[in-house]
N, C-alpha and C positions, 0 to 999 in steps of 0.2 A: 596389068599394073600390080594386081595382088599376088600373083604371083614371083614378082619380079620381089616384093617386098619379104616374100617366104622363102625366098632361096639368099636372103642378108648374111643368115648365120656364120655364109662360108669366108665371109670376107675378113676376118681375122686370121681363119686356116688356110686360107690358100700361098702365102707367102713360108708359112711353115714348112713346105712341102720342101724348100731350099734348104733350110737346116738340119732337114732330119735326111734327108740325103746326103749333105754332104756329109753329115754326123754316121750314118751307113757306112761311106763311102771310105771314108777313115780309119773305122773300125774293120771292115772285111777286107777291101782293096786299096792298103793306103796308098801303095807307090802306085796304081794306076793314078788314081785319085789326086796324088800331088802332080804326076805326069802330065796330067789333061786339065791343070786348075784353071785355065782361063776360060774353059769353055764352061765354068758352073756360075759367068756372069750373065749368061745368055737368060737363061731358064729365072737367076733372080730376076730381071727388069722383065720378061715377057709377064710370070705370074704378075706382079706386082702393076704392070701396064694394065692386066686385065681386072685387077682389083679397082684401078684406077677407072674404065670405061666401066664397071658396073658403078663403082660409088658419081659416076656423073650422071646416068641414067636417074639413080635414086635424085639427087639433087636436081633435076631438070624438072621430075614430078614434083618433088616438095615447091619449084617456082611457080609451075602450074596450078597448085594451090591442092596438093593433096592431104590428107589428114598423117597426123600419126600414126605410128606402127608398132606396135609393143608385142611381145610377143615372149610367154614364159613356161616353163614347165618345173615342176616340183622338184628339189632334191632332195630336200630332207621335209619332214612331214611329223610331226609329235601331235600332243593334244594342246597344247600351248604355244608353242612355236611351229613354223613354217619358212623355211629356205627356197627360196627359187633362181632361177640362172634362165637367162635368156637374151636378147636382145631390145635397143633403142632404135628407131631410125625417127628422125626430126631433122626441124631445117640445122640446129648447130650440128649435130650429129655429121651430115652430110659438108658442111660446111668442114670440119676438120678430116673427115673421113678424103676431101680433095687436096687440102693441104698436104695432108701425110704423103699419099701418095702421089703427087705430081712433084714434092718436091724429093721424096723417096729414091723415084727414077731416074729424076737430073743428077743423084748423088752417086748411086750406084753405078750412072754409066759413067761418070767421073773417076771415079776407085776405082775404076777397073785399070784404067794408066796410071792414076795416082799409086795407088797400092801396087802393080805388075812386078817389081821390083822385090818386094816384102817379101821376107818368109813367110808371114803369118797371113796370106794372100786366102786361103781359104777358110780360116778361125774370122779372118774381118768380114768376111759373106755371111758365116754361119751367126756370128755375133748381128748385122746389123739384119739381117732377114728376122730373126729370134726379135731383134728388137720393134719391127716392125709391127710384126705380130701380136706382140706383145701393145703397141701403142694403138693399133685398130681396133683392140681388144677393150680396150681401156675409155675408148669413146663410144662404142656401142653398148656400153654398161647400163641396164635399166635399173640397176640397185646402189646403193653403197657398200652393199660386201663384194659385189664383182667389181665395183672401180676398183675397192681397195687389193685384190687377188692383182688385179694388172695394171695397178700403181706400184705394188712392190716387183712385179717385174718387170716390169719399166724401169725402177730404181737398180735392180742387175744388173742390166744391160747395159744400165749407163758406167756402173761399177765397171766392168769389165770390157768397155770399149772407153771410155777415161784411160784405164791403165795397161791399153793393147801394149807395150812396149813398157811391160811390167820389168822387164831387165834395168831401165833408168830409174835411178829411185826419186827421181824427182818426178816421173809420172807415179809410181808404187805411192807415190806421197798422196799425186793429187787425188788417185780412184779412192785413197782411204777418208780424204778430206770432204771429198763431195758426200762418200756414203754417210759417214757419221753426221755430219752435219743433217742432210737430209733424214736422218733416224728421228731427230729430234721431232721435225716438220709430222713424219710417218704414225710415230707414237701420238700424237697430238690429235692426229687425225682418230686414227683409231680410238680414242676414247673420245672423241669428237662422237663419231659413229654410234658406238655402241650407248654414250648420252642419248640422243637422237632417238635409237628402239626404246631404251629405258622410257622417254615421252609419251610417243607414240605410238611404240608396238610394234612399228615397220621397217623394212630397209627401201621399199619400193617410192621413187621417186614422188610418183603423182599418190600416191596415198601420205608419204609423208607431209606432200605438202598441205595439203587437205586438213589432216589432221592438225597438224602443228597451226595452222590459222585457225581454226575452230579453236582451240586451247588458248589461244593470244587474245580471242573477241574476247570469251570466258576468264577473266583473270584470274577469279579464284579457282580454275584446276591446273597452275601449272606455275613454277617458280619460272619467275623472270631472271631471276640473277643465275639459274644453273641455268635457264637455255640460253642467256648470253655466252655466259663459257661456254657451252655447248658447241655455240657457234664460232664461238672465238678459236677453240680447237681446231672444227675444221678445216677455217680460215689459217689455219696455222699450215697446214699440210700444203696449202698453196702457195705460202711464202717462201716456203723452202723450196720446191720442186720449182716455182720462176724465179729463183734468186732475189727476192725482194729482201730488203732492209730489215731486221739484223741479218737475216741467216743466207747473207748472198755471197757471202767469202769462198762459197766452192765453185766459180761461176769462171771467175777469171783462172785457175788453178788446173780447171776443167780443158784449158787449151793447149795441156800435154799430150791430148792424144792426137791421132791424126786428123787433118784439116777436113775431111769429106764427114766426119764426127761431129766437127762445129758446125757444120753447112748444116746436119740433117737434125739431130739432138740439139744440139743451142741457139737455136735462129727460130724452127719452123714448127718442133715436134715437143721434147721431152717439156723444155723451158715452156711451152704453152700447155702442160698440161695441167698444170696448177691454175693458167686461164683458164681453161675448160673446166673446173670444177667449180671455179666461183662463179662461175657464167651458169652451169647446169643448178649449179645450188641458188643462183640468183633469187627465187621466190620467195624462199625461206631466208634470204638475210635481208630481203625489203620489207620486211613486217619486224625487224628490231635497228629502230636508227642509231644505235650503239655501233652494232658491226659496219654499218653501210661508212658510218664516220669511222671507223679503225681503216676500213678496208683504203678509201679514199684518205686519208692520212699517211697509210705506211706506201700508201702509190705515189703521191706528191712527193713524199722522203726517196725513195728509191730515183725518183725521176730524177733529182736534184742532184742526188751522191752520186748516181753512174754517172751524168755526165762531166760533174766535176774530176773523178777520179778518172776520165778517159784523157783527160788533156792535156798530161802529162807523160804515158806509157808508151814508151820503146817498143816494145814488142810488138806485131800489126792486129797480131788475131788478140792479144790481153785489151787492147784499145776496143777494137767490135766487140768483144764479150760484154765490158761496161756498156757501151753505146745499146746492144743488146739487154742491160739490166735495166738501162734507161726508159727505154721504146714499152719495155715491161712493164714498169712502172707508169705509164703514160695510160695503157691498157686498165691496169689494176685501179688509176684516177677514174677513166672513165665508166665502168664497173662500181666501182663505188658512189659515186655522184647519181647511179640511174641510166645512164647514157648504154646501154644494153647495146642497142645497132654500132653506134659511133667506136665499142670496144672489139665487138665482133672485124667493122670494117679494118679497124689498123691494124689487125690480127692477122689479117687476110693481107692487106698490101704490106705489111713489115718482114710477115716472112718472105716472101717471094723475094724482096729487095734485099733483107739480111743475108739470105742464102746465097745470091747473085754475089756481095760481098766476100764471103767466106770462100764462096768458091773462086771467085778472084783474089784472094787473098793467097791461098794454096796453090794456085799458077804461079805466081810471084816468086811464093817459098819456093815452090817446087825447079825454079829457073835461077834462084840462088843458093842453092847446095853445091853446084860446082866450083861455084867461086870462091865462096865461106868454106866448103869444106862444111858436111854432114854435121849440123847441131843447132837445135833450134834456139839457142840462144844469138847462131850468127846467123842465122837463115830469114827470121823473123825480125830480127832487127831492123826498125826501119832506118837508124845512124848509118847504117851499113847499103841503105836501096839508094835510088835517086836515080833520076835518067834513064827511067826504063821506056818511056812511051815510044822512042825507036827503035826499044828492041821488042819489045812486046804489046804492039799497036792494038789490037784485035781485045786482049784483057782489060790495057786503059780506058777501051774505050764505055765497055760492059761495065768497070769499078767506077769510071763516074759517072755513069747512069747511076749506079746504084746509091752512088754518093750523092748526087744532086735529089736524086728519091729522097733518104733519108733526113734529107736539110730542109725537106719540104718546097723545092720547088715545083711550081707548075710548069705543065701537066701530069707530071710522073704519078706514081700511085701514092707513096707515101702523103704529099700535098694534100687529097683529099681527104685522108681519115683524123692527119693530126691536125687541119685546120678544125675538122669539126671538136674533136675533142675539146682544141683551146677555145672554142664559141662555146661550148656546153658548161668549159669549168667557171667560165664568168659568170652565168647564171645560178651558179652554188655559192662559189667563193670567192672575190675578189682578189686576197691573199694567192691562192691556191692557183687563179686564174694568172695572174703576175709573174710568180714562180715555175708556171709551166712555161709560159712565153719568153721569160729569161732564160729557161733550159734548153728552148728552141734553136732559141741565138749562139748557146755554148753547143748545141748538138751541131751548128752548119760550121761552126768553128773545129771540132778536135775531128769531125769525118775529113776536111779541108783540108785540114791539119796530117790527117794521113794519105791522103791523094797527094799533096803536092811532096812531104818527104819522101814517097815513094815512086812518082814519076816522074818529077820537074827535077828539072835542075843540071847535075851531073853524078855520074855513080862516083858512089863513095867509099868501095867494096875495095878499089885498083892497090891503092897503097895496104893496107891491112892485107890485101893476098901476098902480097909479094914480101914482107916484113915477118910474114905470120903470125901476127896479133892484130885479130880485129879490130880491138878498140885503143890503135897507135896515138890516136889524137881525139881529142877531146871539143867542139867547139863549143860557144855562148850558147845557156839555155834561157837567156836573159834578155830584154827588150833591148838593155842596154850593152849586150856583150862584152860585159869584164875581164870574162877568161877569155887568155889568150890558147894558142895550139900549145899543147904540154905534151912532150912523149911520156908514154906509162913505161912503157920498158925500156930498161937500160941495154938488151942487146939491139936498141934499133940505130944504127950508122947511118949514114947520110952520107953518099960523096961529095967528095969536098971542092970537086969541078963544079957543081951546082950550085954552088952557096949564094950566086948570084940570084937565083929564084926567090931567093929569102933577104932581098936587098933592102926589103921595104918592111923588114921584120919588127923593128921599135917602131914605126910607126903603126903596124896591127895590134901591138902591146895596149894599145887607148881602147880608146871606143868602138864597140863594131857592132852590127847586127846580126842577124844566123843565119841571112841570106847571104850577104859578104860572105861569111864564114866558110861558107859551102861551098862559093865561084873559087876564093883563095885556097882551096884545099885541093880542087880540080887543076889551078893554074900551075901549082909545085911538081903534083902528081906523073901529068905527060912527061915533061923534060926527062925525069929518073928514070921511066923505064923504056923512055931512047937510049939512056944511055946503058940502061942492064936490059936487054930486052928477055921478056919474059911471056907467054905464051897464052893470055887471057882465055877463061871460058865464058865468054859474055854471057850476060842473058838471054834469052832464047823464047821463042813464043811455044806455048805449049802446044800437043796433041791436040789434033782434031776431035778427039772423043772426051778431049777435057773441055775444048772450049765450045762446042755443041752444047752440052747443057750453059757455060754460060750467056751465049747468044737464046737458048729458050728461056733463060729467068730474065734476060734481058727483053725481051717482048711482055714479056706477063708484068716485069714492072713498068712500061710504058703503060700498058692499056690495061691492067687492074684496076684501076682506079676509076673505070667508066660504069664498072656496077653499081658505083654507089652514085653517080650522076644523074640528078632530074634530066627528064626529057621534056617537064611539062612546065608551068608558070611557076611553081614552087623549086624551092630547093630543097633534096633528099628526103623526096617524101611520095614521090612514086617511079623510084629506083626499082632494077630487080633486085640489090640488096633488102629493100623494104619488103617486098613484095617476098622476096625467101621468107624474112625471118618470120612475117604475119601472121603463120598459122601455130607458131609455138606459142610466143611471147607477147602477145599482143596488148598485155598490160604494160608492160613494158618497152613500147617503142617509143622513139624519139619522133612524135611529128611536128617536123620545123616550118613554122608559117614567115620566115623570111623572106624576100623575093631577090630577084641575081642581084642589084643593086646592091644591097645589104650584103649579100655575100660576097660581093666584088670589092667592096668597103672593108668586112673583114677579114678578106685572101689579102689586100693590100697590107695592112700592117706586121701579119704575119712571116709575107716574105718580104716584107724590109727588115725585120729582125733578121733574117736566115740568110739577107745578103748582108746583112750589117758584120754579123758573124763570118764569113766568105772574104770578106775586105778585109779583117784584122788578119781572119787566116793565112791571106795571101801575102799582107806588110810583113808579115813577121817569119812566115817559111817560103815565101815564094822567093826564088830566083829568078827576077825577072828586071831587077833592076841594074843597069850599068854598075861602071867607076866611080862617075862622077854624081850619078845618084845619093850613092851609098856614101860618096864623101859628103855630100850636102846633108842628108841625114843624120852623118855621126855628127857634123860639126853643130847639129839645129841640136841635136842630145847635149851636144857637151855645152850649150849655152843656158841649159834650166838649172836653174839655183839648184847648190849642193844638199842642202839640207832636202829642199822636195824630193831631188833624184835619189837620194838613199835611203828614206822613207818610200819613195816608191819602189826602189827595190827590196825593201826588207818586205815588202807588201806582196810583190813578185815571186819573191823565194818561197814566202809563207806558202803559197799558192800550189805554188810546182813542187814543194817537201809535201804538201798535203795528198795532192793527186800521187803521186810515183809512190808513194808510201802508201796507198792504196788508204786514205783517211786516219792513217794508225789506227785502224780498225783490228786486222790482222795481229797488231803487236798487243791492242790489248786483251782480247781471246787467249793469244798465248802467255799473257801474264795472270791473267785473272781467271781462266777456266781450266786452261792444258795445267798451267805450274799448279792453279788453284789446287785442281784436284789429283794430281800428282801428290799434292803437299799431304791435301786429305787423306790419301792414300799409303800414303809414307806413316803418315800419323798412327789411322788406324791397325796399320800392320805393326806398330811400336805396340800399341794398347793390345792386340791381340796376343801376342807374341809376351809380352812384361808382367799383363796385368789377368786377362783371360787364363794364357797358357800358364803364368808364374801361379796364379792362386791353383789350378790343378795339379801342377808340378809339386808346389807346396804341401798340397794336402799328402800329396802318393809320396813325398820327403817326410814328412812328418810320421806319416803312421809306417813307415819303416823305421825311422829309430825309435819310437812308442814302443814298437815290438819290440825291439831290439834289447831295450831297457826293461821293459817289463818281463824278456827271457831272462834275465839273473835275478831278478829279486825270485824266482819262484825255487825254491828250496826242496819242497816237499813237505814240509813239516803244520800239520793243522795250526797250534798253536800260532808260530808265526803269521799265517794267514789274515787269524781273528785280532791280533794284535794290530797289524795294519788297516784292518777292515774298521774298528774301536777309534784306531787314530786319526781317521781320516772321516768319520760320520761326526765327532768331537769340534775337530775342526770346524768343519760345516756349521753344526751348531751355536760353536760360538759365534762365526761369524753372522747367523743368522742373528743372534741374540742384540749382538750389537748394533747391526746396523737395521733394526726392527723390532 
């Protein structure tokens, strides 16, 4: 076992071994190197496999109840200061040390088809291996200077795989939005940190917290109001890094690079590692109830705003990104409130399930490029999906596991962590507890919301291929469906032998729903291109080596969630989740003296909300209703007083402009900070330039024609000299005379 604990160090370098070969391999032998590129996905998933069987060995011992392992050696050494670099191993430790890579592997062997196509097929291994490295790096940290060393390469990597497909400037856009923004979070941190030694003297974990609680009993050796900012700083560094509320705007923006990017950084890895710092920091912000309330405050906010801003968005993977800021925030509640295990556990079943998403999201994509034609504005669109579940059985079946995971139904994983959460936030906040359970109900609604736009129904890709404008028609975004079908562009013709299809066309002019909308838009569709026949790329099930990993995250989201399940008369409370984390955090566990009764009581409510949400989802985007359905519906719409109905819809739009506008959150950043300081900037370089450069410009003007005038008065002559000299001390004098 101690031995097993002394050879940790290597598990951040062994995935290294992939970038700095192929980074070799490019510099000495590039055309072999580009010749033989598929065979350098072999060597990433084996290392990375075997990083994976040693970090579970480690974790098997931490359940068995082994101690910590810390382990350091000097690097810098003075008479005042001391630097050290080493390693952590603890149950969180271990606990993200599995996520990383198990979900590392499913992505890797994924890109290896996803990516096969790509030029930049071998820069995406060396990027996401570097990244890896970099993220194992980053949770085995015993210090705060080594988090922060592979927190900012973390923050790289993500730079530079955000903006693989740096040629689109609307990816060049996103990598510079996420970096800057995250700068903010980084800086924050960083004098977070270096606060922290100025206190206590340390950067080491368990000393710091040591000390910094001896200083808190001691009131008078330690201002309260700097180690709040203190804290407040560091908490800052995590807001950014898991897109919490403000600084979440690079989050969605973030899903121009490619899809196996989102699965492994925004689901499982980079976006939890701001969890990981306020999880690892956890001790030191439960001794100041200031932070614990910021931290559980900006988590409630965040939960609230992704999921509102998700239920609206076109795009599949901008919808899971919010859904993702959400889950975060769920996380970042439970973390705040004290609930330590319960934030740990949805950490654990969210990723596995978000990733399960992502990668079924990029099957999807990856099977409508043929059709849309190469761009992820039409690829990702889900106006553009529908009707895939017989082309793509095997992905459907994997995204709505993942999707009924995330809505929290039982048994899937997600059910068990965020049930626990929303029982732990009743015991804080009632408010808070409320808020989360209403977000619940909007999370089983906009995941719903994208399962059924993207596999119910009929495609809706057929007309836009054939016209070549994807977005030829437009239908209702509205309960009430006011708008009718509009063409956008004026070269799209219609033959005029079909007109018949559109027989019933003033009467779709009224009232409709967006499920009508969908079936009418398939009904038009067939006819036209009987009569133009035209050569469809249907969608298509993907590669075996794409959907292998989704079939293994599809197993880990069914039965993840048995870790955190009593086996005994209590509920989660001698789980081997409990039983992992016991030997860290033990001040810190959640032990719930409920019994299954009580928990069957409040599993009940919970997913009545989540299927409450699931029914609206399905009235309003499912296709599953007839003719005569849909007329009984529109006519039941068109008999609610006028005045309710357009009060409800101005109530409806407010809604839907709020969410697709991404909260005008976006807009005002770019009025009030980008113009702001733009303006500032414009300003200052006036001042520099007018006032700065004008008064030395000035001076180096003046004392040129000074001289220039003072060369002709000089004559040579004594006399005249003293004359001037007489006339101008006179001067002086009178004027001193008088005014003194």
């Amino acid at each position: 076992m101690e031995r097993t604990y002394q050879y940790a160090w290597v598990i951040p370098f062994v995935p290294l071994l992939v970038t700095m070969l192929i980074g070799l391999g490019l510099l000495l032998i590039p055309t072999a190197t580009k010749n033989l590129r598929r065979i350098w996905a072999f060597p990433a998933v084996l290392l990375l496999t075997t990083v994976m069987v040693f970090s579970t060995k480690l974790a098997i011992q931490q359940i068995n109840g082994s101690s910590i392992y810390e382990y350091l050696w000097s690097w810098t050494i003075t008479s005042d200061f001391s630097l050290e670099f080493g390693y952590l191993i603890d149950p969180l430790t271990s606990i993200m040390l599995i996520l990383i890579t198990t979900v590392g592997i499913m992505v890797l062997i994924y890109s290896d088809n996803y990516m096969s196509h790509d030029r930049g097929y071998l820069r995406f291994f060396a990027y996401m291996t570097f990244f890896t490295t970099s993220m194992l790096g980053l949770v085995t940290s015993p210090n705060l200077i080594q988090i922060y060393i592979f927190w900012e390469l973390v923050g790289m990597c993500s730079y530079l795989l955000i903006g693989f497909w740096f040629t689109r400037p609307i990816a060049a856009n996103a990598c510079q939005k996420a970096f800057v923004t995250n700068r903010v979070g980084d800086f924050g941190l960083l004098l977070g940190i270096l606060g922290f030694y100025l206190l206590t003297g340390s950067f080491e974990f368990q000393d710091l917290f040591e000390i910094f609680n001896n200083l808190i009993i001691n009131n008078n050796e330690i201002n309260s109001s700097f180690a709040t900012l203190c804290a407040f700083l560091l908490f800052l560094g995590a807001v950014a890094k898991s897109a919490q509320f403000p600084l979440h705007v690079w989050l969605p923006d973030a899903m121009e690079g490619p899809t196996p990017i989102s699965a492994l950084i925004h689901a499982a890895t980079m976006v939890a590692a701001g969890i990981f710092l306020v999880a690892r920091l956890l001790p030191l912000f439960i001794v100041i109830p200031y932070i614990m309330n910021i931290i559980a405050l900006i988590g409630i906010i965040t939960v609230l705003l992704g999921a509102t801003l998700a239920l609206a968005q076109r795009d599949i993977k901008r919808s899971l990104a919010y859904s993702t800021m959400s889950q975060l925030g769920y996380i970042m509640l439970a973390l705040g409130i004290g609930s330590y295990r319960a934030a740990l556990f949805h950490l654990i079943t969210h990723a596995y399930s978000k990733a399960l998403l992502f990668l079924g999201s990029g099957s999807i994509i990856h099977s409508m490029e043929p059709i849309v034609g190469y761009s992820p504005a039409k690829s990702q669109n889900m106006a553009l999906m529908g009707g895939l579940t017989k082309y793509m059985p095997i992905t459907k079946t994997t995204f709505f596991l993942g999707t009924l995971s995330l809505c929290g139904i039982p048994p899937l994983a997600c059910f068990w962590s965020k049930d626990e959460i929303l029982n732990d936030s009743w015991l804080y906040s009632p408010i808070f507890a409320i808020i989360a359970c209403y977000t619940a109900g909007l999370t089983a609604f906009y995941m719903f919301r994208i399962y059924l736009l993207t596999f119910e129904g009929h495609l809706r890709s057929h007309f836009a291929n054939y016209s070549g404008h994807t977005n030829s028609y437009l239908y209702s975004i509205s309960i009430w469906g006011q708008e009718c079908y509009k063409p956008v562009s004026s070269n799209l013709l219609l033959p005029t032998n079909h007109k018949s299809s559109f027989s019933n066309w003033s009467f779709y002019n009224t009232y409709k729903i967006v499920g009508y909308v969908r079936n009418m838009r398939s009904s038009f569709s067939t006819p036209f291109f009987n009569k133009y026949p035209y050569t469809l790329k249907y969608p298509h099930e993907s590669d075996n080596t794409m959907l292998f990993p989704l079939l293994i995250l599809a197993i880990f989201t069914l039965f993840i969630g048995c870790i955190g399940i009593s086996f005994g008369q209590e509920v989660i409370e001698v789980d081997i989740l409990s039983k992992w984390l016991t030997s860290s955090m033990t001040v810190l566990q959640h032990n719930s003296t409920e019994d299954w009764y009580q928990f069957v009581i409040n599993a009940f409510y919970s997913v009545s909300i989540a299927l409450f949400g699931i029914f609206i989802a399905s009235v309003l985007y499912g296709s599953v209703y007839s003719d005569r359905q849909n007329l009984y519906l529109i006519n039941s719409f068109s008999k609610i007083d006028s005045k309710i109905k357009i009060r409800l819809e101005q109530i409806i739009n407010v809604i839907y402009n709020w969410s697709y506008n991404r909260g005008y959150i976006d807009v005002f950043y770019e009025k009030v900070f980008i113009r702001g300081i733009r303006g500032l900037a414009q300003l200052t370089n006036s001042f520099d330039r007018r006032v700065i450069d004008g008064v030395t410009n000035g001076v180096g003007v003046s004392s040129f024609f000074l001289g220039e005038g003072i060369k002709y008065i000089g004559g040579g002559r004594i006399s005249s000299y003293l004359f001037l000299y007489f006339t101008c001390v006179s001067i002086v004098l009178l004027i001193y005379y008088y005014l003194f």
